[in-house]
N, C-alpha and C positions, 0 to 999 in steps of 0.2 A: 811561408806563404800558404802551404798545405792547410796549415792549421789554421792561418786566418779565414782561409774558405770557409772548413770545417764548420766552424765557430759562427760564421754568420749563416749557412745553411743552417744551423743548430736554433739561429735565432728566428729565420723566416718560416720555420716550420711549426716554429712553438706560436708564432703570431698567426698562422691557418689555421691550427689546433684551436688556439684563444678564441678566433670568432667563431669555429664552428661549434665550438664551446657554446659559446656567448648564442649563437641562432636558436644550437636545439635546447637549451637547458631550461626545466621545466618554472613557470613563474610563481613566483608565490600563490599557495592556493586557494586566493581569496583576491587575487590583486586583478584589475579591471585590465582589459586588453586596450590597447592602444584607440581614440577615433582619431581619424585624420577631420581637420576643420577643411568642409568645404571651398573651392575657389567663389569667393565673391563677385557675384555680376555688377556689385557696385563700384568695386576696387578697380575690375578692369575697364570700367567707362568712362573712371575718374583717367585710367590712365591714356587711355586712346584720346580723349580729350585733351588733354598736357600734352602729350608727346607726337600728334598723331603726326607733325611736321618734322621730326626727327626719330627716324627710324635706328635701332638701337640692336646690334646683332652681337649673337653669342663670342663670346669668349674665344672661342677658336675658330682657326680659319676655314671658312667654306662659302661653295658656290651658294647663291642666291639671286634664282630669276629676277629680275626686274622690268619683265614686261605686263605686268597686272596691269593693264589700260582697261580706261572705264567700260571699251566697246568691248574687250577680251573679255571682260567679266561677266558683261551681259550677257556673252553669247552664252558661256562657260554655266553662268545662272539655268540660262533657259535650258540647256541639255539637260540638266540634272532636274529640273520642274516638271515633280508628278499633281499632288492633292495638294500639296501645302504653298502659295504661292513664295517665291524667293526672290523677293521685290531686289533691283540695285538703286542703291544710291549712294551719299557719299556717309552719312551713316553707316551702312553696313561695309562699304569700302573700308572706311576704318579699323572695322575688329576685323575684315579679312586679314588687313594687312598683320594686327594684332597674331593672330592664330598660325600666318605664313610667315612674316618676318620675325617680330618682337620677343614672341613665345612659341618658338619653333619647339621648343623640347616639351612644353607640355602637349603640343599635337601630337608629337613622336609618341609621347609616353600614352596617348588616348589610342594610336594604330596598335602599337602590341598587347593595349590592356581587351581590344574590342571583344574578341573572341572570346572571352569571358563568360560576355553576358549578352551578346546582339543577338547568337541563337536564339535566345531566352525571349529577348524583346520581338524580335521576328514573329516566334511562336504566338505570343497571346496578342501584338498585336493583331495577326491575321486569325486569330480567333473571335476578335472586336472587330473584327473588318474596319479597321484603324488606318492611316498611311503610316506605310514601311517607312516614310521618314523619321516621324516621329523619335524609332530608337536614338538618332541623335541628341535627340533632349535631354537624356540620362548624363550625357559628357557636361551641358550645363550646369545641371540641378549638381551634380555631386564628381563629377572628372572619374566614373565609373569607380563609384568606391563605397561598398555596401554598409561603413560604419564611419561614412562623412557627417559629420555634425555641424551647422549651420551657426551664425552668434543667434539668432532668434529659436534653435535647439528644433531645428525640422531635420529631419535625420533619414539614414538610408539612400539608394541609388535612386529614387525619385521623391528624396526630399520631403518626405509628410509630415506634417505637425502633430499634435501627438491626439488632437480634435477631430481632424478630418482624419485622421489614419483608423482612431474608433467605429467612424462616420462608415466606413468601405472594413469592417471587418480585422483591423490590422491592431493586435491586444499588446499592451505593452507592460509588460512590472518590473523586479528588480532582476528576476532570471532570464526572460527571453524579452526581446524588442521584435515585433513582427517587422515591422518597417525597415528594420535590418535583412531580412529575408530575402533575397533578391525574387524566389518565384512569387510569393504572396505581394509581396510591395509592387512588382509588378503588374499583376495582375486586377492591383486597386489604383495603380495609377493609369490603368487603362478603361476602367470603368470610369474613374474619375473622368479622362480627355474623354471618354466618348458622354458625358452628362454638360460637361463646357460646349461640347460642340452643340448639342441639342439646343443648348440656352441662348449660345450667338450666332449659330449658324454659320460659322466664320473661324477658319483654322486660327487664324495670326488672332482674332480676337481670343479666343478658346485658351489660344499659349498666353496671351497677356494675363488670361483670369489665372493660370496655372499657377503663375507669378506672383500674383498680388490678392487675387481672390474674386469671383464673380461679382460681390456688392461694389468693389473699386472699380469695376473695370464697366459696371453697368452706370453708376454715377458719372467718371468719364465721357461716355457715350451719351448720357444726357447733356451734361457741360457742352457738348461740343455740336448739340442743336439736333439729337439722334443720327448721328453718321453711321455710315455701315462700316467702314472699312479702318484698319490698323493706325494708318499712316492719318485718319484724317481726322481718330480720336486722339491720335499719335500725344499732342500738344497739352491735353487733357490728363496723361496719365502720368503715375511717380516716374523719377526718374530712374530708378532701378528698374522699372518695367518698359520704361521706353528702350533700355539698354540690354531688353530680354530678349525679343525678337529678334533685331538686327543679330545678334549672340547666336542665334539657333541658325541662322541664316546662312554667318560665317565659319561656323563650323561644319554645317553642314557640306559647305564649299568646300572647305579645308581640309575632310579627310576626302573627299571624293575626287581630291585634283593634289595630293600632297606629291605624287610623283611630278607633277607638272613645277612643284615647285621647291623640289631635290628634297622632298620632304619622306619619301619612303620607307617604311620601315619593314624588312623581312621577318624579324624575329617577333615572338608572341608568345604571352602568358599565356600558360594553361595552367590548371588544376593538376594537381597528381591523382592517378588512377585509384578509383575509391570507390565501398562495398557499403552499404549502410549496415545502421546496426537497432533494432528496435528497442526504445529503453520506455519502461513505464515505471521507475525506479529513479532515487537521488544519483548521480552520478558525477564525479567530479572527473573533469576534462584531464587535468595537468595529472592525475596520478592514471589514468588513462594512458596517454600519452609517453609518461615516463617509463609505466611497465610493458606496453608496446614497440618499444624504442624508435617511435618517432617522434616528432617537433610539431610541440604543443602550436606554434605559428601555424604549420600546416592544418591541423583541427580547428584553427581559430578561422581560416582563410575559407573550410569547407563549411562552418558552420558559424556565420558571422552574426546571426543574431541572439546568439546564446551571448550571452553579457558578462557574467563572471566565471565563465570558465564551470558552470555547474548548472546540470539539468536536474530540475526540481521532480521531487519523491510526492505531488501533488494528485496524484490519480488520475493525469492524462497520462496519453502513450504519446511518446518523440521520437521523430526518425534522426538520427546521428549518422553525419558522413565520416567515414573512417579510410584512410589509404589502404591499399590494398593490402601491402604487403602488412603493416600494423593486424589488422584484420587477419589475416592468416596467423600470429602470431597470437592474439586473442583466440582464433580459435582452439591454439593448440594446449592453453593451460586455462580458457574461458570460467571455470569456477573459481578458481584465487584470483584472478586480472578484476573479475566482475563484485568481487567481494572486496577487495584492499579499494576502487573506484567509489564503491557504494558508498563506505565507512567514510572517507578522507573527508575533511571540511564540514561536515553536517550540520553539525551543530554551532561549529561560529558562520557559516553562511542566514544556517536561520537568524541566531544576533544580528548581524548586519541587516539582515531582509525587514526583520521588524524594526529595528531601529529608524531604518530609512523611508519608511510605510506610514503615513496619516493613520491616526489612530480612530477616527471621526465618522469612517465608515465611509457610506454611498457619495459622492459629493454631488453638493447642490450647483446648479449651473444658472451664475448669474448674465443678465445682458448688461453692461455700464452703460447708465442713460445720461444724458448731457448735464454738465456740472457736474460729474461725478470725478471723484477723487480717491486716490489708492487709501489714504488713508481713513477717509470716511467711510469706505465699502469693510476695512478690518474692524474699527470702531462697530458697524453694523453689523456684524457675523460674530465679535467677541472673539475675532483673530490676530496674529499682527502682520503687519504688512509685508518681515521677513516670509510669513509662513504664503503668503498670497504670491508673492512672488516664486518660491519653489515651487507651489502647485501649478506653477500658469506659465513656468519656463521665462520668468521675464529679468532682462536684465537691469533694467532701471524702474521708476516707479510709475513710468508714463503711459497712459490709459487712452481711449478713445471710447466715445460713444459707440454702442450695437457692438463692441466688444464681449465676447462671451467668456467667462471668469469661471475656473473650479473653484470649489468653497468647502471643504472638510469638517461641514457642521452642521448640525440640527438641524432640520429642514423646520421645525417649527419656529427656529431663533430666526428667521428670514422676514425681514420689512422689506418692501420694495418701495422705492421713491418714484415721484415722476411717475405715481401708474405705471411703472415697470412690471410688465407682465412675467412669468417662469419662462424660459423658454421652451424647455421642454413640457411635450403635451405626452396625457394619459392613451396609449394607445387605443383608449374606447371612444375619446373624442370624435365628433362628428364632424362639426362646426369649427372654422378658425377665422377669424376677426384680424383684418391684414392692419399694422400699424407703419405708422410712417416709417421709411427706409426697406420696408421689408421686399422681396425678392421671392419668387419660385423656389428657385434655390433653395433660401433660406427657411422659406416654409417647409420645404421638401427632408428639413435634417430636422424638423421638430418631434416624424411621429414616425417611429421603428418601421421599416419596409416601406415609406411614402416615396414616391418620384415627381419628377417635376411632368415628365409625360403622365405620369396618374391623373395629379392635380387640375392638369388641363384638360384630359378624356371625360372626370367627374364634374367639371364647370365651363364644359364648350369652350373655352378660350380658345380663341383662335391667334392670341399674340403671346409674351410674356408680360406686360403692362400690367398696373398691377393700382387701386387706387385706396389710399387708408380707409381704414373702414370698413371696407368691401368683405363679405361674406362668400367664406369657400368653402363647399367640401371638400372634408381631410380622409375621410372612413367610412 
């Protein structure tokens, strides 16, 4: 019997040994780190819809309040209503229930991941003099996960596309993704809500543009006879954005009342204690990591938008978070750590870097004007449609009008149809000639450093109304 113990102690130890194996072992030094695929806000409205009369509780047994009455919520709403209004209805009923019954573990899992990054959102929101609620919107866009990837390929803790993330500053290529960044991407998705709010004047409309985009959400609001309010464009907008707000709503409710509904979590991520390291040098993470004797995870976790494990030898300088203790251990043999890091990967990263790289140079930025088709626009450029599709992050070949298209070709090979004008304008530009569909906004991303509050200070506008034709100054 001794021995049988023995024997199976022998085996439980080799299987801790195996994973912790398996956690810190360094990864191939060229192989992409994990993204987690965002939670879909369409996925869960399909399911609040289907289910919302059959509530569906976890696997194991536990208490679960069931006095969420409509008067309990309102009240419950209104305590918590600072800037953002937190309308009830049976809409947002639904994803409360969602967020406290249905999907109790991923609330749980959003309480101990918060402390991560709500410092973080705190800070630059009250640097935008933003409402503090907002940092909830990050649990929507991405379930607090700085290398969530979206099926439409918007990426990072507040989700930016890879257009508007340029738009606000945030640079993306094969080594670093800023949008991965949690300070930087924050800090442009806070300039970003503070330029939606300016545009509708209206928090819940400001989160609908967040969703779907300002032109959607201002066409909307025309559809619906020019209404001011969420709920009365409501009917007007996609259904993924109808299912946006409500979403921000019930989460919001949902961590601020999770003890109310045995939802409490004590325990919380944190970061391991970490020294930076300034590199203006190639540096490859996983031989880093390896001769530091810590887990390349943990490097990956402190510096999420570095992308293959490797800081590029490009003549910027990088700040690299490092754990402490690693960091004490780099400093104690810093010349060999810092030379065997430099060397590793160099040169099959650059292969890869170029291989994966348009060859074509600056790209041209097309607008799709009506009747336009994917194929017709690669025929037009002497591209194929495979190569349009990778540039533009798209999964199928389905286009819309005042779509804006990268194009990896001669600016001189460029026909425009339909009086398709460039979108982008020469920042010496004066003058801009407003065409059908266009928007503030949209003017506002034509000409480097332009705002929509410029636009309106340089042409008295006293609305955002906007008439084709119409003559602004831009400069």
């Amino acid at each position: 019997m001794a021995v049988i113990k023995t024997g199976i102690m022998r085996v439980v130890v080799t299987l801790i040994l195996s994973v912790v194996a398996l956690h810190c072992r360094a990864q191939d030094p060229l192989s992409d780190t994990l993204s987690i695929p965002v939670m879909d806000t369409l996925a869960i409205a399909d399911e609040v819809d289907t289910v919302q009369s059959i509530p569906v509780f976890p696997s194991h047994v536990e208490y679960i309040p069931g006095d969420d009455t409509p008067e309990l919520l309102i009240d419950r709403l209104n305590c918590l209503q600072q800037q953002i209004p937190l309308t009830y209805n049976t809409t947002v009923h639904g994803f409360i229930d969602y967020f406290t019954v249905r999907n109790r573990d991923y609330t749980r899992a959003m309480q101990r991941k918060k402390d991560l990054y709500f410092p973080l959102f705190e800070k630059y929101l009250a640097k935008y003099n933003l409402p503090d609620e907002l940092k909830y919107l990050s649990i929507i866009e991405s379930g607090l996960n700085p290398r969530a990837i979206s099926r439409a390929r918007a990426v990072g803790l507040w989700q930016f596309m890879s257009g508007t993330g340029r738009y606000f500053g945030l640079q993306t290529d094969w080594y670093i993704d800023d949008r991965m960044d949690p300070e930087k991407s924050t800090e442009a998705a806070c300039q970003y809500l503070k330029q939606l709010h300016t545009i509708f004047g209206n928090w819940e409309l400001a989160l609908a543009a967040y969703n779907s985009g300002p032109g959607t959400v201002r066409k909307a609001v025309r559809r619906s006879g020019y209404k001011k309010s969420f709920w009365e464009v409501y009917p007007h907008l996609p259904r993924e954005t109808r299912a946006y707000v409500p979403q921000f709503i019930a989460i919001t409710y949902a961590m601020n009342y999770a003890e109310q509904h045995n939802l409490l979590e004590t325990a919380r991520e944190v970061f391991p204690p970490f020294d930076t390291l300034t590199v203006a040098h190639h540096l490859h993470l996983g031989t880093l990591a390896k001769l530091t004797g810590t887990c390349l995870e943990d490097l990956q976790k402190l510096n999420p938008s570095v992308r293959h494990n490797i800081i590029p030898g490009n003549g910027k300088t990088y700040t690299v978070k490092i754990p402490l203790f690693a960091k004490a251990t780099l400093d104690s043999n810093r010349v060999a750590i810092l030379d065997s890091a430099m060397r590793a990967g160099k040169k099959e990263s650059a292969v890869l870097m170029y291989a994966s790289t348009p060859t074509q140079g600056t790209p041209t930025i097309y607008k799709v004007a009506s009747g336009d088709v994917l194929g017709g626009i690669a025929l037009r450029f002497k591209v194929s449609v495979n190569d349009l599709k990778a540039w533009n992050n798209l999964s199928t070949s389905r286009i819309y009008a005042g779509q804006k298209l990268y194009v990896y070709a001669p600016a001189q090979n460029i026909t425009h149809t339909n009086n398709t004008q460039p979108t982008l304008l020469s920042p010496d530009t004066k003058t801009y000639i407003v065409q059908p569909g266009d928007t503030l906004w949209d003017i506002s991303r034509k000409v480097p450093g332009l705002t929509v509050e410029k636009i309106k200070s340089l042409n008295n506008l006293k609305s955002n109304n906007l008439q084709p034709g119409q003559k602004l100054i831009v400069g």
